[in-house]
C-alpha positions in Angstrom: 156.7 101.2 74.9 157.2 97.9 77.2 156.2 94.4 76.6 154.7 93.1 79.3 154.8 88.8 79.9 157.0 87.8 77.7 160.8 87.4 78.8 163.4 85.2 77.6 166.1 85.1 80.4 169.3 83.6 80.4 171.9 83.1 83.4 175.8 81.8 82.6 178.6 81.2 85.0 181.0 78.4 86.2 179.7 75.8 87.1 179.0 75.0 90.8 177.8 79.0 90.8 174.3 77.7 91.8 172.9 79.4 88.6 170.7 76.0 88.8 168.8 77.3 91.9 168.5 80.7 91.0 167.0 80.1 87.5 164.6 77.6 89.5 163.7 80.6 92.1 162.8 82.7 89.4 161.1 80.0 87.3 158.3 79.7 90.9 157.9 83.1 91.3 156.3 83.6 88.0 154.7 80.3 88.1 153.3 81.8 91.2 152.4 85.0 89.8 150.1 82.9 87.0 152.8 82.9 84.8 153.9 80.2 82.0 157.5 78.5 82.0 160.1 77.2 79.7 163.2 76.2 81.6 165.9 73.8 80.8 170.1 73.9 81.9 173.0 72.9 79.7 176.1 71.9 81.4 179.4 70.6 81.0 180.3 67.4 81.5 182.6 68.1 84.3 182.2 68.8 88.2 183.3 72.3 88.9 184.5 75.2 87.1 183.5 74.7 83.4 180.8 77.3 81.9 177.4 76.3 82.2 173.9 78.5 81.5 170.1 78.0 82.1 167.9 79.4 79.8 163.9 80.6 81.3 161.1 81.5 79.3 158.2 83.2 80.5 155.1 83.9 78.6 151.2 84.4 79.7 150.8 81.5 77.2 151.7 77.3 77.7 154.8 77.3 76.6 156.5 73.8 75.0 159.9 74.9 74.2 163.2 76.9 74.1 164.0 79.8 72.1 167.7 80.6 70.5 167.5 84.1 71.1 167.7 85.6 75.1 166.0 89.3 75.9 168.1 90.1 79.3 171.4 88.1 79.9 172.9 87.6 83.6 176.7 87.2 83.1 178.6 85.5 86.4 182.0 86.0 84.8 183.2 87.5 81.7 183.0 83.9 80.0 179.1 84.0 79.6 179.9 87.0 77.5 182.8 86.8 75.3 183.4 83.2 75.9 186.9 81.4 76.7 189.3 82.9 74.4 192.4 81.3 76.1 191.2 77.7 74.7 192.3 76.3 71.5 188.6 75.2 70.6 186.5 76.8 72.7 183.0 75.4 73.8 181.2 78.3 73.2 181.5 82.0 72.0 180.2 83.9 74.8 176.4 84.8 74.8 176.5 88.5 73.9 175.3 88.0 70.3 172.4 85.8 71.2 171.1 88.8 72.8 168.4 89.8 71.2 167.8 94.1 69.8 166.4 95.9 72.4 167.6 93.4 75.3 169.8 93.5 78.0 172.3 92.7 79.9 173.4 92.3 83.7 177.3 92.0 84.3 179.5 92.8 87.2 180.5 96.0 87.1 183.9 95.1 88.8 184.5 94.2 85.2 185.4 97.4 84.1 183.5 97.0 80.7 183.6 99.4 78.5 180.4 99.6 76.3 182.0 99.2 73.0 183.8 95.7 74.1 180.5 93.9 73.8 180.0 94.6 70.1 176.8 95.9 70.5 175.2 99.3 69.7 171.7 97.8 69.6 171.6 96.8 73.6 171.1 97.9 76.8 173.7 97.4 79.6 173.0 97.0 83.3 176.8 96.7 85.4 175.9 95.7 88.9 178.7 96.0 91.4 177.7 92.1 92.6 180.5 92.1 95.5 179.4 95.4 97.3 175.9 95.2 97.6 176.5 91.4 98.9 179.0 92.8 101.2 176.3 95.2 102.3 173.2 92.8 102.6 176.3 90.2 104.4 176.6 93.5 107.4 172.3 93.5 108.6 173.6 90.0 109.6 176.6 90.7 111.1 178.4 88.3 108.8 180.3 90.6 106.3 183.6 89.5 107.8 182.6 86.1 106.5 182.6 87.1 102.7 184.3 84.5 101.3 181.9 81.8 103.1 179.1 83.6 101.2 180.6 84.6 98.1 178.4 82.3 95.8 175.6 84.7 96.8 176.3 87.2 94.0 173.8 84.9 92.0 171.2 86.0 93.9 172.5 89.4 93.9 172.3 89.3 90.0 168.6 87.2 90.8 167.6 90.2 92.8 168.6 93.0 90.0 166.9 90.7 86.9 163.5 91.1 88.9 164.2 94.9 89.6 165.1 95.3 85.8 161.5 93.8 84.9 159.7 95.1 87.7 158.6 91.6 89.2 157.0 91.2 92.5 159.8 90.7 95.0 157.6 88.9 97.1 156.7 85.9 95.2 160.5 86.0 94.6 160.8 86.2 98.2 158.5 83.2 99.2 160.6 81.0 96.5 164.1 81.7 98.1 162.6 80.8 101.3 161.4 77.8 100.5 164.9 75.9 99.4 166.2 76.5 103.0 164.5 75.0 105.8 165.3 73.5 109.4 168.6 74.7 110.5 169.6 76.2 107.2 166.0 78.7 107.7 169.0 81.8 108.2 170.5 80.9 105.1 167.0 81.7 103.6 166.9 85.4 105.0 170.4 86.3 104.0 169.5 85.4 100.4 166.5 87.7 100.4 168.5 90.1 101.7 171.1 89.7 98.6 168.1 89.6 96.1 166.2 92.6 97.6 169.8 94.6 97.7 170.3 93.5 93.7 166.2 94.9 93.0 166.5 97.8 94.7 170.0 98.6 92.9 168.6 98.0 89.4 165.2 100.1 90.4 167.6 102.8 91.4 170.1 103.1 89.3 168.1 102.1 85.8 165.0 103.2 86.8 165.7 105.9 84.4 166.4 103.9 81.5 164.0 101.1 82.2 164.2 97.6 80.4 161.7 97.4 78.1 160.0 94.2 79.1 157.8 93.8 82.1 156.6 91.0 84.0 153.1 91.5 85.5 151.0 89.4 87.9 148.2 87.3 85.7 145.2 85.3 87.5 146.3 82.0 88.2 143.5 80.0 87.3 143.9 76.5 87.9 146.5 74.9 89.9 150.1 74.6 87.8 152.9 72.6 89.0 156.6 73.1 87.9 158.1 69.8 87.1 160.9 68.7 84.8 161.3 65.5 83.3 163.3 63.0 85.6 160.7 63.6 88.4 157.6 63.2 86.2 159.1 59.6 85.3 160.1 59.0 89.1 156.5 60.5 90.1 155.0 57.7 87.8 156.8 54.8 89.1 155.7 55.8 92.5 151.7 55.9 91.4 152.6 52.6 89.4 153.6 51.3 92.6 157.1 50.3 91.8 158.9 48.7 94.5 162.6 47.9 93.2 164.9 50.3 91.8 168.2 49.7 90.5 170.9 52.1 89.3 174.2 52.9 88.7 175.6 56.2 89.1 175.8 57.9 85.3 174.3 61.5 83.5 171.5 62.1 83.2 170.0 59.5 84.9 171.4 59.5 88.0 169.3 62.4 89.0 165.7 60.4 88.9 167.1 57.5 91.1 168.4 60.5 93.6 164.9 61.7 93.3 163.1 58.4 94.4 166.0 57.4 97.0 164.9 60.3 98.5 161.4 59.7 99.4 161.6 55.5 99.1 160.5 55.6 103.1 157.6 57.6 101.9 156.5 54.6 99.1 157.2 51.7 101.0 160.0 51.6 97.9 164.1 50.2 98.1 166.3 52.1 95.8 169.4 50.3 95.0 172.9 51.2 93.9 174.2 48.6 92.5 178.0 47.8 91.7 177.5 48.1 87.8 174.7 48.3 85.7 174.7 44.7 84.6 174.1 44.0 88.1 171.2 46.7 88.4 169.3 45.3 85.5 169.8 41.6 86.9 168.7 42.6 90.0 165.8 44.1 88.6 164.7 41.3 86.5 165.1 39.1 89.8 163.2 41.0 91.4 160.1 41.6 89.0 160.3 37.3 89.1 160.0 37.5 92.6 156.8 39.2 92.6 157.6 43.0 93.2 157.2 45.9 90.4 161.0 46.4 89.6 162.9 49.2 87.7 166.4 50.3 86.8 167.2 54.0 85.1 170.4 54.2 82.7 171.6 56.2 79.7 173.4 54.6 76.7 177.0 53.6 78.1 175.0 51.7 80.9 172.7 50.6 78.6 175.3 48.7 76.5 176.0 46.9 79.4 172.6 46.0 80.4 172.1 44.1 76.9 173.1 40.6 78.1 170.6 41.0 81.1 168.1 42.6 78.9 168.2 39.3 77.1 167.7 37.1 80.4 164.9 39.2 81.4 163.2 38.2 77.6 164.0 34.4 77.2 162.4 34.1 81.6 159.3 35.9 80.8 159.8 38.2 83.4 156.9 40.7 84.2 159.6 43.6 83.6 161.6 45.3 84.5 160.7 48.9 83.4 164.0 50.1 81.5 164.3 54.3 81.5 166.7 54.9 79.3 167.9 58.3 79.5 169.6 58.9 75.8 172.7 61.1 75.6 175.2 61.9 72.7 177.7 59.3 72.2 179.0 56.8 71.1 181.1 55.7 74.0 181.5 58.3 76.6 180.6 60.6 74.1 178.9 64.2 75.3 178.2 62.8 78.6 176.1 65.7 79.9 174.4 66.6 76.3 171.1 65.6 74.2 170.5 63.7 71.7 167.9 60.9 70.2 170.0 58.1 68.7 169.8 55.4 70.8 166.3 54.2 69.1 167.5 51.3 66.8 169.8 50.4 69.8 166.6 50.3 72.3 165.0 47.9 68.9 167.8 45.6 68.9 169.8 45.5 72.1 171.0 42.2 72.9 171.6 38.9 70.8 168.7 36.8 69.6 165.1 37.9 69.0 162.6 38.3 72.1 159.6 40.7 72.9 160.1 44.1 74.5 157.8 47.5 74.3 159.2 50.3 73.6 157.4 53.8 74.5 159.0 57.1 73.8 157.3 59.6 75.6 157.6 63.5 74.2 157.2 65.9 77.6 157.2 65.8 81.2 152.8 64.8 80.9 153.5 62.0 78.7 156.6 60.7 80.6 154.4 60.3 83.9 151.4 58.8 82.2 153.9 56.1 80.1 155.7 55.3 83.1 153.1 54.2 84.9 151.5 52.6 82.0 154.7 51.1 81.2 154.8 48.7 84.5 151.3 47.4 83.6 152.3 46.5 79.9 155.3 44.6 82.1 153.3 42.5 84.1 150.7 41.9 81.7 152.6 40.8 78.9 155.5 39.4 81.0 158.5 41.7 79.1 160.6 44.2 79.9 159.5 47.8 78.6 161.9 50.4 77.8 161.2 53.8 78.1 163.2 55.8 75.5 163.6 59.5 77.2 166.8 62.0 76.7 168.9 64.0 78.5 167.0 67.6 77.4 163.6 65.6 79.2 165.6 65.0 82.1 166.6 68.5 82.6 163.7 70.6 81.1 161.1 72.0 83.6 157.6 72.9 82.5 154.7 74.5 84.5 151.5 71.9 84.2 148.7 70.6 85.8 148.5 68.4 88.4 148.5 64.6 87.1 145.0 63.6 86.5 145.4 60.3 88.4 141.6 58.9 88.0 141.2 56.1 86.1 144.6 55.1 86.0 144.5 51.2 87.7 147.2 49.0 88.4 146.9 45.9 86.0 149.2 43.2 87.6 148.4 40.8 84.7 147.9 37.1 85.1 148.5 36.0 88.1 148.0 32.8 89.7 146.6 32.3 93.6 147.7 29.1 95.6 143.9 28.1 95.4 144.3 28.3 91.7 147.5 26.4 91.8 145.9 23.9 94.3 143.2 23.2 91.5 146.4 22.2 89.3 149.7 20.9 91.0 150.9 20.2 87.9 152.1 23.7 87.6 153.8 25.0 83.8 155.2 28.3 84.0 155.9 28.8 80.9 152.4 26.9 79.7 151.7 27.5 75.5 148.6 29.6 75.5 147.1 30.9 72.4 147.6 34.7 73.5 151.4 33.6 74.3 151.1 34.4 77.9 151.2 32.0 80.7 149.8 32.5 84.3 152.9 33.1 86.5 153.3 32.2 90.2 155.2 34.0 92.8 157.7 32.8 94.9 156.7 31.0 98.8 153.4 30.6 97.1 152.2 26.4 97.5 152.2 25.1 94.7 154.2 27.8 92.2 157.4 26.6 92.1 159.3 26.7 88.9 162.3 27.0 86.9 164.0 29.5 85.3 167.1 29.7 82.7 168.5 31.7 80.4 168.6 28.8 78.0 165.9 27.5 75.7 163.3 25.6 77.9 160.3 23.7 78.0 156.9 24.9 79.4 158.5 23.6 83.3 161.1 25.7 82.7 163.9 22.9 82.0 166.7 23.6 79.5 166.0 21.8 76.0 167.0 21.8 72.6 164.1 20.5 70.9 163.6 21.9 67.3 159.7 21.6 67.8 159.9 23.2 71.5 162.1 25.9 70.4 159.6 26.6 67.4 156.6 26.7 69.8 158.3 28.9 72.4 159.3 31.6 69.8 156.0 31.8 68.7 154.8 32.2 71.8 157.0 34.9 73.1 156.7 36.7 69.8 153.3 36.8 69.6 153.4 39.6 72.8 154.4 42.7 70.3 151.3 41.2 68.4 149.0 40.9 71.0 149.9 44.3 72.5 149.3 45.8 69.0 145.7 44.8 69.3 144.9 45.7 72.9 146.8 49.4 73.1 144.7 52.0 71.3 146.4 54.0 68.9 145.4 57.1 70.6 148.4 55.9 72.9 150.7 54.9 70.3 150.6 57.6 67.7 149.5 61.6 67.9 148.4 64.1 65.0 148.8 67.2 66.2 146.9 70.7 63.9 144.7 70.4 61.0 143.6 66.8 59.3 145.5 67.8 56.3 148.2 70.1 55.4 150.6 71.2 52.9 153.3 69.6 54.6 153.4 66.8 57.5 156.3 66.8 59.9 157.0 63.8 61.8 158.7 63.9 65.1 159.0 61.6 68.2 160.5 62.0 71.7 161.2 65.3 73.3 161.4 67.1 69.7 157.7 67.4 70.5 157.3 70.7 72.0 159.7 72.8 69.5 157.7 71.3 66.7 154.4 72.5 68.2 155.7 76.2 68.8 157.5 76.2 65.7 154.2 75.3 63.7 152.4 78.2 65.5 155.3 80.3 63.7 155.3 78.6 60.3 151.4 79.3 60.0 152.0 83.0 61.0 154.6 82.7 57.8 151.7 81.6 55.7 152.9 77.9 55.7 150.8 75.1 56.9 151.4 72.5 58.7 150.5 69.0 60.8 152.7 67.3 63.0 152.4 63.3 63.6 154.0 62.5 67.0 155.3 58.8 67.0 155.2 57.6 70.7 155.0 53.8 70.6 158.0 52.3 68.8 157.0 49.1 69.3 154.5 48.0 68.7 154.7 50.2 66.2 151.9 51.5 64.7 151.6 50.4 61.4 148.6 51.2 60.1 147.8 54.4 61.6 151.5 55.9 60.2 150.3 54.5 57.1 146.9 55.8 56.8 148.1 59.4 57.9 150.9 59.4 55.6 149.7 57.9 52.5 147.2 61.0 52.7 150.1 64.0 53.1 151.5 66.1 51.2 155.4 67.0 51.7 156.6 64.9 54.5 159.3 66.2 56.9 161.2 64.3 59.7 162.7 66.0 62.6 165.1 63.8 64.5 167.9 64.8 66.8 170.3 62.2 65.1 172.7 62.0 62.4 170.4 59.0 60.6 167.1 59.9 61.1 166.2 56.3 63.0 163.0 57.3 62.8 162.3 58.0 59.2 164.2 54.6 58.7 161.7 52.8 60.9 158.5 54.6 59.3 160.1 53.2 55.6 161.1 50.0 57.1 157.0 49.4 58.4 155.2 51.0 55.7 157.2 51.4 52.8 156.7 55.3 52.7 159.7 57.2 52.8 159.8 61.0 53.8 160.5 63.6 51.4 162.7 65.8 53.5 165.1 65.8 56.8 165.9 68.2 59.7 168.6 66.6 62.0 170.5 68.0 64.5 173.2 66.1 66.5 175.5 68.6 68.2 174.1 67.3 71.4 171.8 70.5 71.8 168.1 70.3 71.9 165.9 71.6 68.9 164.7 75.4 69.4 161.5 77.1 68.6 162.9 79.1 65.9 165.2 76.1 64.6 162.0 74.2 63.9 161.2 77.3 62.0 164.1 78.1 60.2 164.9 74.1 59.4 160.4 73.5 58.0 161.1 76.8 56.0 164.2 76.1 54.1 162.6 73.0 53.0 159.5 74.3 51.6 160.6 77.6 50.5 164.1 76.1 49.2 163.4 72.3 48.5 166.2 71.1 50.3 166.4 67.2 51.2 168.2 67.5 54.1 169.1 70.5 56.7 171.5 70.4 59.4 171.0 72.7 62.4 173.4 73.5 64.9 172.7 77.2 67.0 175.8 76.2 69.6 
């Protein structure tokens, strides 16, 4: 009997195979077909050649996260499948035993396999002679003497004979291909849907007869879904925020959201900037949020680190920003440079010498990372700090199917500003002016009347370096009272989450991108009979206090779930409140949490009453 809407499919191959835009192809045409997507690409950290896969889910349900297991497998090169046996420590093992009983798996059949190599008695396998049927779909075009020019194509071959295998319209398929090849490289388009249809109609032929089990089926679409992965929901909210500086240097993962905005800046009226270093892109930045324009630079920890002097000059001026994404990755140092983790959160807390106000907001999917980057610039101009926004390589890369951004409502707030006929009221102009909320009306530059100082030394309320005792007193108050101030004014509905029931059993508490494997994972802990709630922290600081308290003061076994070796997290919750969890699930082996890790890790702690679990899938 088949199962019909529910696929996990995997594709592997060296990189620079374009398994990134085949996996995306596929991801549309089910979107397109009213289908729900999981899809997310983990790479190595080198240009060419290294073994790379990209994982797709598809389901008639939302989907949140990744599963371990893979139904039909597409193997490139014999690597995906057995893994490289020639190195000393390999990376990987191959991907055959992730397969799950009862899938699949497409292979060249140039291979020369035989069945009992793979391991497996409990799967199907599909060889697909890649190079003939592209030589074939190459000679409709007259271009089969030109092979080697089109060679990459077997992906879509192999694209073509997963759709065939599940019985997928071709056509949304088809319109998907199409669509990444436009202008003068429209004939590149046609000969790839001439690859795929030659790879469908193979598998519909030859294993028509021995049909995969799992079918995917047209659904009714319903409302309007967009697919959209992490780096371009943060770059999509910068645009609505109306940012108009962006600074970056080149570094993984975040190199691909200023690429993003670079390439539609002509669009939004916006300058992108690649800067020399990255302690130039974050002074540039903070120069230009003083000058009057919305200002941003994107980074991941090894930039960060050298952002932290600057980050510190932006804090003692009282600029209004910038907006710091920080896109965390495994380190330290150069570390994993093209793999997940969470670790960088006491780092974001205490970044740079000396004490000075800064928001922190760690957004936990592609929705909340649009809505917190916008909101993010506001926060920066009203309380004149910079705000970093603590995202991770697995949000950069992860697409999701959603709505379209629900953009009513959402208003630029540009803080307090002053006008030259407010400034011609008062020539005696303070910039940095004590005020009882700790903020004081800024100017902007070629305004009559606004001009003022700035340092990066201690100052008084003109802006002119001093090292008064009572001065200095008075201006750390009045800079630190920001984090206070914000605390009052954000709702907590922003800064903290409880997802499920009121009260369970057992509370897990998450933050960041471990959000969506904790709410799949609790759909499959209560169909084990074990219940649970989930408190998402998204607002580091201001942290919020009393809500964490309130919540967990009330729970029963608490559980954190943290994609580093310390559980930062948990620290911070104890450090705040006093309450310390029960339990730990880390994972720092620079691959995201899974569905059924979420599952397995909740599970041995409650069945078993382990303190601490360690989870690594790799």
């Amino acid at each position: 009997m088949s199962v019909a809407n529910s696929l996990t499919w995997m594709i592997g191959g060296p990189q620079g195979s374009g398994i990134n835009s085949v996996a995306e192809n596929f991801a549309k045409a089910c979107i397109r077909g009213g289908l729900h997507i999981f899809a997310n690409i983990e790479y190595h950290s080198n240009i060419k050649g290294e073994h790379s896969y990209y994982r797709l889910r598809v389901d008639s349900r939302e989907l949140h996260s990744h599963v371990d297991w893979v139904d039909l497998l597409v193997a490139l090169d014999k690597e995906t499948l057995f893994g490289d046996l020639n190195k000393a420590h390999p990376t990987h093992k191959g991907h055959r035993h992730e397969v799950s009983p009862g899938g699949g798996i497409i292979y060249d059949a140039a291979f020369k396999l035989a069945p009992e190599s793979f391991g497996r008695d409990d799967i199907s396998l599909f060889p697909v002679p890649y190079m003939d049927l592209l030589i074939d779909s190459l000679k409709a075009f007259g271009k089969d003497r030109e092979l080697s020019k089109y060679q990459v194509m077997v992906n879509t071959i192999a694209l073509g004979a997963s759709l065939g295998l599940v019985g997928y319209d071709f056509g949304l398929a088809s319109e998907a291909i199409k669509e990444g090849f436009t202008g003068r490289k429209a004939s590149l388009g046609d000969l790839n849907v001439s690859a795929a249809q030659h790879g469908y109609d193979y598998a519909q032929k030859m294993f028509g007869h021995n049909p995969f089990s799992i079918r995917l089926q047209r659904q009714t679409l319903g409302a309007k879904r967009m697919m959209v992965r992490g780096v371009q929901a943060v770059a999509i909210g910068k645009v609505k925020a109306g940012c108009g500086f962006q600074t970056y240097y080149p570094i993984t993962p975040a190199t691909d959201e200023s690429e993003f905005l670079e390439s539609h800046q002509e669009e939004y009226n916006m300058i992108v900037v690649q800067a020399e270093d990255e302690i130039s892109a974050i002074n540039m930045a903070t120069g230009a949020a003083h000058a009057g324009l919305r200002s941003s630079t994107s980074t991941s920890g090894p930039g960060f680190s050298l952002m932290a002097e600057g980050l510190g000059w932006s804090g003692i001026t009282e600029a209004p920003g910038p907006v710091i994404v920080l896109w965390q990755r495994a380190g330290p140092a150069t570390g994993m440079p093209t793999r997940t983790e969470q670790a960088d959160l006491r780092f974001a807390l205490h970044a740079a010498h000396g004490e000075f106000p800064r928001l922190i907001i760690a957004p936990g999917d592609v929705v909340e990372s649009f809505y917190d980057t916008f909101d993010a610039f506001n926060y920066a101009e009203r309380y004149q700090v910079p705000v970093i926004l603590l995202v991770d390589k697995f949000l950069a890369s992860t697409y999701r199917d959603v709505p379209p951004f629900d953009t009513d409502g959402m208003k630029v707030d540009r803080g307090d500003i002053l006008q030259e006929s407010d400034l011609g009221k008062n020539p005696d102009y303070k910039r940095y002016q004590f005020t009882d909320l700790g903020i004081s009306p800024r100017s902007r530059p070629g305004q009559k009347g606004g001009i003022f100082w700035t340092t990066g030394d201690e100052h008084d309320e003109y802006g002119h370096i001093t090292e008064a005792a009572d001065i200095r007193i008075r201006m750390m108050n009045k800079r630190m009272r920001k984090v206070e101030l914000a605390s009052q004014v954000i709702p907590d509905s922003k800064k903290a989450t409880l997802h499920g029931p009121r009260s369970a059993p057992t509370t897990i508490v998450g933050w960041g991108s471990t959000k969506g494997a904790i709410l799949d994972g609790m759909e499959e802990l209560r169909a084990s009979g074990i219940e649970t709630n989930f408190l998402q922290i998204r607002y580091v600081n201001p942290f919020p206090t009393e809500l964490v308290t309130r919540i967990l003061s009330g729970s029963g076994r608490k559980i954190a779930i943290e994609g580093n070796y310390t559980a930062q997290m948990a620290g911070l919750i104890r450090e705040t409140t006093g309450i310390a969890v029960d339990s730990k699930v880390l994972k720092f082996d620079g691959r995201p949490f899974s569905q059924n890790e979420i599952y397995e890790g909740v599970k041995d702690v409650v069945k078993d009453g382990m303190r601490e679990v360690s989870l690594s899938h790799a």
